[in-house]
Structures are given as structure tokens and as C-alpha cells.
C-alpha positions as CSV (number, residue, x, y, z in Angstrom):
1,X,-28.4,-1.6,-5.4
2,X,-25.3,-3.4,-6.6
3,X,-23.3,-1.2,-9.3
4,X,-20.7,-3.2,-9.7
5,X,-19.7,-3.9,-13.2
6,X,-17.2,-7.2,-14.5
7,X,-15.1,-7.5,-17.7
8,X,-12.9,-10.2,-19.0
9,X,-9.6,-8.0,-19.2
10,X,-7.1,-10.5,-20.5
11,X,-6.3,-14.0,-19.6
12,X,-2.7,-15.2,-17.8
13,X,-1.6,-18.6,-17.7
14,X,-4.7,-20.0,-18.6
15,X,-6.6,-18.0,-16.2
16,X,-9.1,-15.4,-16.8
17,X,-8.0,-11.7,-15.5
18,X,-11.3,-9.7,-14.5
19,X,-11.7,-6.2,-14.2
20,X,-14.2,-5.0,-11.3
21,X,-15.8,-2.0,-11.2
22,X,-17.5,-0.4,-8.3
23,X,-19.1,3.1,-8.6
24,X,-21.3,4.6,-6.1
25,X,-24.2,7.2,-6.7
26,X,-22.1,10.4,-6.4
27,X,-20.0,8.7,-9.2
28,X,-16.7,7.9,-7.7
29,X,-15.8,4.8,-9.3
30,X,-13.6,2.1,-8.3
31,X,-11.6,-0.2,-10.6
32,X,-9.8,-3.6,-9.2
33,X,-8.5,-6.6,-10.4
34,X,-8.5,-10.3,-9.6
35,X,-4.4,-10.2,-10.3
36,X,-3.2,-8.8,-6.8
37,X,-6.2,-7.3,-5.8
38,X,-4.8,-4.0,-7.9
39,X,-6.5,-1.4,-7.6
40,X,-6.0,0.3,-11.1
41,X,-8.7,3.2,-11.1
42,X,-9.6,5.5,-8.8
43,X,-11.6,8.2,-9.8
44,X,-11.8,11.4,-7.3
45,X,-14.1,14.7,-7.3
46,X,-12.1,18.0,-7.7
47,X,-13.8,21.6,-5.8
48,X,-15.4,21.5,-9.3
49,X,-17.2,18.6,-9.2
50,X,-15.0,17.0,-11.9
51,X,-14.2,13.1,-11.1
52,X,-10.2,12.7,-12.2
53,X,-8.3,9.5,-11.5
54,X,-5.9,9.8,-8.3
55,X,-4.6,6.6,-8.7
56,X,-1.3,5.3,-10.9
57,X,-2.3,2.3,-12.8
58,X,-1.9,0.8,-16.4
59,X,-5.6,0.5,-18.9
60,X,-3.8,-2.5,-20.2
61,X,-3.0,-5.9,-18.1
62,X,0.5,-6.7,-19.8
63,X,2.1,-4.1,-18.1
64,X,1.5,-5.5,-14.7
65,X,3.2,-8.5,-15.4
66,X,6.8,-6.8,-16.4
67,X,6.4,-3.0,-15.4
68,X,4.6,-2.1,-12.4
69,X,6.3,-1.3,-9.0
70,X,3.1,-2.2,-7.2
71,X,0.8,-0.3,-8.3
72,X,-2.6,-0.9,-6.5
73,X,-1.2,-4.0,-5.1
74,X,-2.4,-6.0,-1.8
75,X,0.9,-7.2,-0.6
76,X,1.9,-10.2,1.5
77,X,2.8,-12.3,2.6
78,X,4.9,-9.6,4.4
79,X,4.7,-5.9,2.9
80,X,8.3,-4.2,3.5
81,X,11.8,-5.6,3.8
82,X,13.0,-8.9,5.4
83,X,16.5,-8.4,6.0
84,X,18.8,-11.5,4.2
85,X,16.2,-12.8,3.0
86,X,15.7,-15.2,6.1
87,X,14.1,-15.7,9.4
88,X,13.9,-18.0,12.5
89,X,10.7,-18.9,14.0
90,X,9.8,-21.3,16.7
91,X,12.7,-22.4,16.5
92,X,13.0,-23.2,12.4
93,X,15.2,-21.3,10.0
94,X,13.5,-20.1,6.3
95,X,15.0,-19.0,3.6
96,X,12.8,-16.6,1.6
97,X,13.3,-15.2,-2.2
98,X,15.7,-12.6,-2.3
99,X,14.2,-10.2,-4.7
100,X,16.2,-7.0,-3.9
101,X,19.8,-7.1,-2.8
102,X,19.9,-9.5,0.3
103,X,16.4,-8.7,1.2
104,X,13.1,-9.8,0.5
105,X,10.6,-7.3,-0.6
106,X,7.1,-6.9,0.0
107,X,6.9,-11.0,-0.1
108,X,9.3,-12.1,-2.7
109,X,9.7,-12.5,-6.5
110,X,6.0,-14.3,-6.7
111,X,4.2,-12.3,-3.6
112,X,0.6,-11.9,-3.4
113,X,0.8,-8.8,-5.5
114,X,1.1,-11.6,-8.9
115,X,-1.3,-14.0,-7.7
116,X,-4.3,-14.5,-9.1
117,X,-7.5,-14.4,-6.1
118,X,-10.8,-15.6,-6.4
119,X,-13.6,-12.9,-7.1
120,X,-17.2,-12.7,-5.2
121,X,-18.9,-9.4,-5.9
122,X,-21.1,-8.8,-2.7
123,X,-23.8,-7.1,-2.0
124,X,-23.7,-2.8,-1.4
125,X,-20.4,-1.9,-3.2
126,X,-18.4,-4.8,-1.7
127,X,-16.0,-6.9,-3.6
128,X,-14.5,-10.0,-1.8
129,X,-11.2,-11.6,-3.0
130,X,-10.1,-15.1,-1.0
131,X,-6.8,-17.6,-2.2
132,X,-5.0,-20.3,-0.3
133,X,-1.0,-19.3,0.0
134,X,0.6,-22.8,0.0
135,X,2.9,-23.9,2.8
136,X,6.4,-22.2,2.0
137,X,5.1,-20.3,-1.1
138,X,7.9,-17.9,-1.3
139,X,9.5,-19.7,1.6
140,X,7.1,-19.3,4.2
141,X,5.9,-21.7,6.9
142,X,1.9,-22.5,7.0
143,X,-0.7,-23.1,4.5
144,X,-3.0,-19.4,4.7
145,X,-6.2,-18.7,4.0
146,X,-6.9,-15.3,3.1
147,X,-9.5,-13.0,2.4
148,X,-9.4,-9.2,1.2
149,X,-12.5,-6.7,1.1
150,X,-13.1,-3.7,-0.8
151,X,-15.9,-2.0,0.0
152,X,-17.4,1.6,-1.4
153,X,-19.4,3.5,0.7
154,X,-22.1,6.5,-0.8
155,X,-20.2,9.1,1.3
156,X,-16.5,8.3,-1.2
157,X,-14.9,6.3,0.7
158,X,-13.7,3.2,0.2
159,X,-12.8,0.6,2.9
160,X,-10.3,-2.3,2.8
161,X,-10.4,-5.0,5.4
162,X,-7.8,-8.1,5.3
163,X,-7.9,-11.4,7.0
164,X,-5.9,-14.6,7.3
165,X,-6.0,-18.1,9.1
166,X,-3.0,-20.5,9.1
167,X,-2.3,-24.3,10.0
168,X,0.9,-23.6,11.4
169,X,2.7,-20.6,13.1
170,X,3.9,-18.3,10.0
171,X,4.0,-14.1,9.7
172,X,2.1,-12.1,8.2
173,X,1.6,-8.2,7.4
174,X,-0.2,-6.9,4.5
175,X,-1.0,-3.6,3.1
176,X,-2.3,-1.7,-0.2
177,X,0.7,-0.1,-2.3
178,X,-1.4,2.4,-4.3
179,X,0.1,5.5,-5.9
180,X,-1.6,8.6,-5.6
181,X,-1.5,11.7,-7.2
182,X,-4.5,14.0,-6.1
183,X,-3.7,16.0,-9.0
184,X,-5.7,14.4,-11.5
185,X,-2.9,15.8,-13.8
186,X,0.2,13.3,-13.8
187,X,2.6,16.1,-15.5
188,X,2.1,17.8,-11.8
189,X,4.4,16.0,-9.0
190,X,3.1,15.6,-5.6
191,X,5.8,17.6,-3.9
192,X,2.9,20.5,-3.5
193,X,0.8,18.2,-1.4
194,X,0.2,18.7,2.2
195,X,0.4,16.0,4.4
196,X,-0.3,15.9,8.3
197,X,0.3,12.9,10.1
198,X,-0.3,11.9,14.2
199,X,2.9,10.2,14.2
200,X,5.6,11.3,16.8
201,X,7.7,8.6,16.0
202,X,9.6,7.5,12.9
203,X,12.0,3.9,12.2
204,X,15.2,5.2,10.7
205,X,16.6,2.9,8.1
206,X,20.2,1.6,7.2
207,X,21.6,2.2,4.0
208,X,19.8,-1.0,2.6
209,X,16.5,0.6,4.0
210,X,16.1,-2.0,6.7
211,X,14.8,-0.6,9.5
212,X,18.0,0.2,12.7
213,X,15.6,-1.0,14.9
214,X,15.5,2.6,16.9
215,X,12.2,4.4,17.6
216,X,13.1,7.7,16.9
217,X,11.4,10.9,17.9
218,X,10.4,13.2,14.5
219,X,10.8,16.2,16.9
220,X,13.1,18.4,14.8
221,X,13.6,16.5,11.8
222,X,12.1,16.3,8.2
223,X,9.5,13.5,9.7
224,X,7.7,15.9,12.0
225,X,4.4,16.0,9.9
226,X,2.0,16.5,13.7
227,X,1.7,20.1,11.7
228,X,0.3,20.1,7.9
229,X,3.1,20.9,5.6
230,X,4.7,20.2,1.7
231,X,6.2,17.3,1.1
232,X,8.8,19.2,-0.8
233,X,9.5,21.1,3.1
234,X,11.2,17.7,3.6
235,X,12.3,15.9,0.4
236,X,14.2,19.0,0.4
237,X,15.8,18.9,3.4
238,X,19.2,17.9,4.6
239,X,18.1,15.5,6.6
240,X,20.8,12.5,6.2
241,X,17.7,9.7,6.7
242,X,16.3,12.0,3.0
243,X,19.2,10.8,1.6
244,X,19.3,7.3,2.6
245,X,15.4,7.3,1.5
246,X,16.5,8.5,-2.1
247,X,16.0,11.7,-1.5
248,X,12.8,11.3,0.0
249,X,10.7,9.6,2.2
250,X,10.6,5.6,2.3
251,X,10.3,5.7,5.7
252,X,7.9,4.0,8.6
253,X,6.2,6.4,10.8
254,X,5.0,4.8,14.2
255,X,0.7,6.2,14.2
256,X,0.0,7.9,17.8
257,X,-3.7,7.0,17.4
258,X,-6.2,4.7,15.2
259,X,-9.4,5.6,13.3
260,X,-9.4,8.9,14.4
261,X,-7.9,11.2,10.9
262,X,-4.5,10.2,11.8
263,X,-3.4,11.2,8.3
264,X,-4.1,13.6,5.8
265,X,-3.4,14.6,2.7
266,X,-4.5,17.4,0.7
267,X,-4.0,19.1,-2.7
268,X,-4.5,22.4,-2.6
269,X,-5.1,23.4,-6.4
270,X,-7.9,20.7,-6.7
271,X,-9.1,20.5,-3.6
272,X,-9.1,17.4,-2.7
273,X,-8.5,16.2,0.4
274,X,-7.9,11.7,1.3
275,X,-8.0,11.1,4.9
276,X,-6.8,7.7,6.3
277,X,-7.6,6.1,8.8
278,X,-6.6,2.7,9.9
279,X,-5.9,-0.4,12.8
280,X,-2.8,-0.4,11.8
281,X,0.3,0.7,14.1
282,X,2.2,2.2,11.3
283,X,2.3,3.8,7.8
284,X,5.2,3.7,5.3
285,X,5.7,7.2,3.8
286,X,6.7,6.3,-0.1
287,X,7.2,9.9,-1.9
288,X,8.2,8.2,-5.1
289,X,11.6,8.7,-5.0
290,X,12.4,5.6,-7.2
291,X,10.6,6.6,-9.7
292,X,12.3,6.5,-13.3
293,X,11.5,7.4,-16.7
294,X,11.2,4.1,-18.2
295,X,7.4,4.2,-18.7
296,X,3.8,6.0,-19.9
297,X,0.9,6.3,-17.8
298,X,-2.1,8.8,-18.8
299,X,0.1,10.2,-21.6
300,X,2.6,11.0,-18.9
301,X,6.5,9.6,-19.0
302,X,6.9,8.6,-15.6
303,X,9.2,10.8,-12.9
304,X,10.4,10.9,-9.4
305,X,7.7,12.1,-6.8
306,X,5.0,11.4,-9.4
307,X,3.0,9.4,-6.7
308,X,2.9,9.0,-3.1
309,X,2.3,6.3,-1.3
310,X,0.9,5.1,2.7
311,X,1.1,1.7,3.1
312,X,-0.8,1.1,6.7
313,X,0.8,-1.7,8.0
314,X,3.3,-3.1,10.8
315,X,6.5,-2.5,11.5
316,X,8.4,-4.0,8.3
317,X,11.8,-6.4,9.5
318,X,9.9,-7.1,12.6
319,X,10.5,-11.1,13.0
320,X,14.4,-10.0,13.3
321,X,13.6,-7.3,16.0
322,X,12.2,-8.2,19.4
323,X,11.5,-4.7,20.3
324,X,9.0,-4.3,17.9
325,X,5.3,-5.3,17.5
326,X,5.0,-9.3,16.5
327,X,3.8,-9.9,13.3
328,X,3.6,-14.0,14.1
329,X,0.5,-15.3,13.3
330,X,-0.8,-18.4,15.2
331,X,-3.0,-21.5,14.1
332,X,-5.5,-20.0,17.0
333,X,-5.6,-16.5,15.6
334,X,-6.7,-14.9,13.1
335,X,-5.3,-12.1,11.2
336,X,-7.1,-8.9,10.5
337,X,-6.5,-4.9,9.4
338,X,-8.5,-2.7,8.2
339,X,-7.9,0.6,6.9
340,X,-10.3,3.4,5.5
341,X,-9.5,6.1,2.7
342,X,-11.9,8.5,3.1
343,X,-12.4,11.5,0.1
344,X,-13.7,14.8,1.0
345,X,-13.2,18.4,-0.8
346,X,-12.2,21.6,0.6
């Protein structure tokens, strides 16, 4: 039976902005948008039954457009930091957008997170969104054809699949920047949560958060999350990455394992617990540390460690460090990740 509901939100540059909603029969409900694939509700069950929304997101569309660090986003062409804004690639130098400092973030000024994608509501819970990025759109090499799935399963979870063909050798490394809050209540931070993660490794970053290109071992610092503990256990540390991250995490963790719980999170006041798993080789630990009070959500002013985020994904900066996995995508390949958020109570 398809659930799925569609509402004419707003309309931007003479395009229509539709609101999708999915909702399954134990009534978790999903809300997502043809502008960047957002993701802008995401409604959760609490030990009591009660369905809160664990997601940050605006019930406007404006916002997006001037506000929103991401929220909900798919992000591409290359989630994380490209260090000055440049790269070399068979041989060919590009010059991307340079959208934060001397770096380009999460794709650039225009990245896929503001384009508007094509919406086909499937059949069981699925929702499939599919553009062409032009050749050099935000500076980078090939033509793309891409294809993002969301699809809701009756046991609350929600999988997201991504895929991408290109007529000439480019890069590519997407991910989903949600916020959560497993709260339900944004006036609570997420310091309290509990997060355990099968990650041994971590990516220190320089001072402009671009990775050193080390592979460093979490054994003894504020990284080592193999054991469930509080965020706030680290943000609160002395650790002198802590710092570097804004006093909290904004950090890569290397994943030891795939699609087998390799991270958890869990609120212990509500209950609810998200496990994620993923293809990916690693997650980006966000803890909201960037967070200002310049604007409202829920009722709520925003405030540091609000939200966290886990961005599955590769290593970010990797087309300037051999050492780490490629993220080159050839005309003969085809790009694809999955990752699965998976809801449970305890």
C-alpha cells in the first residue's frame, strides 16, 4: 500500500518545491523534499509510544534558501572539505568554489544540497530523486547522472541508497547531513547521548579542519567510542583535536566493519535508540559545535550541541591524499552507497 502523501510547499525560481511524505503503519513518518533531497521531518517513537520529531528542520521553505547549515541535506558532489578549493585529476587542474576559507565545502556555494531533483514516488514507501550535474557545475569535471532513494520499511527504518554515472573521470562522495536530536525536546542538548561506534581509527584535522592525512589510533583519546559512552565524556575533554573541532567532534572516524550495528546511538530518557549501518568506510562525527543562536526551530533558539550529526561517507580531502581510499569515479563505473538508519526502543 503506498502512503506516501505530496504537497506543493512553495515554488523557487519558477520551480515547484514538493513536500513528500512517507509514513508507515506503525506511524513513523517521513518528510522530504525535492530541494536537496532534505529530509525535514522525522518523526520517532519514545519507550511511551509517543512519535516526536528527531530531526532539525524548518516547517517553512524560505529558510532553506538563507538559514540552514544542511539540514537534511544529500550532499555532493563531494560531502567534506577540499582543501584550496582545487584539485588535479588525470592530469587536469580544477578550480572549485571556495565557500569556506580556502576550502570547498560539502560541494561548493551551489552543491547538490540547493538543487532542485526530480521526484518519482515508488512503490512500498520508496521515493526516488534523479538530476543531471552539468560538466564543471561547481567546477567539476563530467556530466553526472544521479539517482537518490529513500525508502521506509514497516520495522522504522529508513534506508537511503545513492548512485551516480559520469561521461568522464570526475569524484564523487555523498552523504546525508541530518541533525538529530533523539530528544524529541530541542531545549535538551545531545551531550547526554550515548554513542558507540566500531571505529578504531580516527583522521585528525589541521586547524582549517582538513584532514593531516594520518590514520590515527582512538586508543586513549576522546575518539575511542568501541565502549558506549556521553558525548559530553569527550566534548569535555582536553583533547587538543576537541579544540581544533570547536570544542567538539567534527571529526572522521575510519568504520572497522559494514552493515553489521557499527554505530549506535541512544537517548537514555526517551528511549530511543538509531542504529546505523552503512557501505560506507567512514562516518563524520558532527556534535554541533557550530551551532549559534541566530535562529528558531520548534519554538527553540538554536545552541551549540543542539544536534548531532553521522554523515556515512569517504574519507573527505581524499583526491589530495594518495594514502587514502579513491573517491574517482570512472565513465565505466558506477557510483553507489547505501546506508541504513535503523529505529528501535529500549
Amino acid at each position: 500500500m503506498n502512503l506516501i502523501k505530496t504537497h506543493e510547499l512553495a515554488e523557487h525560481n519558477g520551480e515547484k518545491i514538493i513536500q513528500y511524505t512517507m509514513k508507515n503503519s506503525n506511524r513513523m513518518e517521513v518528510t522530504v523534499l525535492n530541494y536537496g533531497c532534505i529530509i525535514t521531518k522525522w518523526t520517532a517513537r519514545n519507550r511511551n509510544g509517543v512519535y516526536e520529531n528527531i530531526v532539525l528542520g524548518f516547517d517553512e521553505f524560505d529558510p532553506y534558501l538563507t538559514q540552514s547549515p544542511y539540514f537534511g541535506a544529500v550532499i555532493g558532489r563531494v560531502a567534506g572539505r577540499i582543501d584550496k578549493a582545487a584539485f588535479e585529476l588525470n592530469g587536469k587542474s580544477y578550480d572549485l568554489e571556495a565557500n569556506e576559507g580556502e576550502s570547498t565545502l560539502h560541494g561548493g556555494e551551489q552543491g547538490f544540497d540547493k538543487r532542485i531533483w526530480k521526484g518519482t514516488v515508488g512503490e512500498n514507501q520508496e521515493l526516488v530523486f534523479t538530476r543531471t550535474s552539468p560538466h564543471l557545475e561547481g567546477g567539476f569535471p563530467g556530466t553526472l547522472e544521479l539517482k537518490v532513494v529513500y525508502r521506509l520499511l514497516e520495522d522504522d527504518t529508513l534506508e537511503v541508497e545513492y548512485e551516480g554515472t559520469t561521461d568522464q573521470a570526475t569524484i564523487v562522495n555523498m552523504t546525508n547531513h541530518s541533525y538529530f536530536n533523539l530528544n524529541g525536546d530541542l531545549s535538551k542538548s545531545v551531550v547526554d547521548h550515548e554513542l558507540q561506534l566500531k571505529a578504531s581509527r580516527y583522521l585528525p584535522l589541521k586547524d582549517n579542519l582538513i584532514p593531516t592525512g594520518e590514520l590515527a589510533s582512538v586508543e586513549g583519546t576522546a575518539f575511542d567510542f568501541r565502549s558506549k559512552k556521553t558525548l559530553a565524556s569527550g566534548i569535555h575533554s582536553d583533547d587538543k583535536q576537541i579544540k581544533i573541532g570547536g570544542n567538539g567532534f567534527d571529526h572522521p572516524l575510519v568504520l572497522d566493519e559494514n552493515f553489521n550495528q557499527e554505530i549506535i546511538v541512544t537517548e537514555p530518557v526517551s528511549g530511543r535508540t538509531l542504529t546505523i549501518e552503512t557501505d560506507q568506510k567512514a562516518v563524520v562525527f558532527y556534535s554541533g559545535n557550530q551551532m549559534d543562536a541566530n535562529m528558531t526551530i520548534r519554538g527553540c533558539e538554536t545552541q551549540k550541541h543542539m544536534a548531532l550529526c553521522l554523515e556515512t561517507q569517504n574519507f573527505p580531502n581524499a583526491v589530495h591524499e594518495p594514502t587514502f581510499p579513491s573517491t574517482k569515479l570512472e565513465p565505466s563505473e558506477t557510483y553507489r552507497a547505501k546506508t541504513r538508519y535503523i529505529w528501535t526502543v529500549n
